[in-house]
C-alpha positions in Angstrom: 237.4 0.7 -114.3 236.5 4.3 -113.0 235.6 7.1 -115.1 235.9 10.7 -114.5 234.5 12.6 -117.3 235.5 16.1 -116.9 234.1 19.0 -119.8 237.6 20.3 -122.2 235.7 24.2 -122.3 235.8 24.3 -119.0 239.5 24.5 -118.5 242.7 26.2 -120.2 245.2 23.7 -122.4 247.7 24.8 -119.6 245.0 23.8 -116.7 244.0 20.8 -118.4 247.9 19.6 -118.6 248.5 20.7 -114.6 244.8 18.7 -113.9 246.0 15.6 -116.0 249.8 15.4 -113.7 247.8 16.1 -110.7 245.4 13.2 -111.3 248.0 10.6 -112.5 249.7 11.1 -109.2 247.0 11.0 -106.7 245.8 8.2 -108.8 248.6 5.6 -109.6 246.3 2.8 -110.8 245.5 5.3 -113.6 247.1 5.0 -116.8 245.9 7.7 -118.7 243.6 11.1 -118.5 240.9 11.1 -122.0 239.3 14.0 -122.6 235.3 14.2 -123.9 234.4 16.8 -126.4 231.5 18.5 -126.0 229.1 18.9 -129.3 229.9 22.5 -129.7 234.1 21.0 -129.8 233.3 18.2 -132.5 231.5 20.9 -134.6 234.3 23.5 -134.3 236.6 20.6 -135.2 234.6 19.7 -138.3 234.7 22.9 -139.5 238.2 23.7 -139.0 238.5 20.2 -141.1 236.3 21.2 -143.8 238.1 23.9 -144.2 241.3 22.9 -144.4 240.1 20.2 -147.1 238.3 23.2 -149.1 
């Protein structure tokens, strides 16, 4: 199994959508693109969590 591991920050939701197509079609064994949060991500996440639970 190969693994690309690609930073979410560094690219637009709309980017990350066009990035996802482009690399499902060039790569056809590939079933699915999973993106890695970075630590600054998880702890925006958490927050937004807490808060929502608060």
């Amino acid at each position: 199994m190969s693994v690309l591991t690609l930073k979410r920050y560094v690219l637009s939701e709309r980017e990350r959508e066009k990035l996802e197509d482009a690399l499902l079609t060039s790569f056809p064994e590939c079933e699915s693109v999973v993106w890695q949060l970075d630590d600054v991500e998880l702890g925006e996440l958490y927050h937004k969590k807490m808060q929502i639970k608060a």
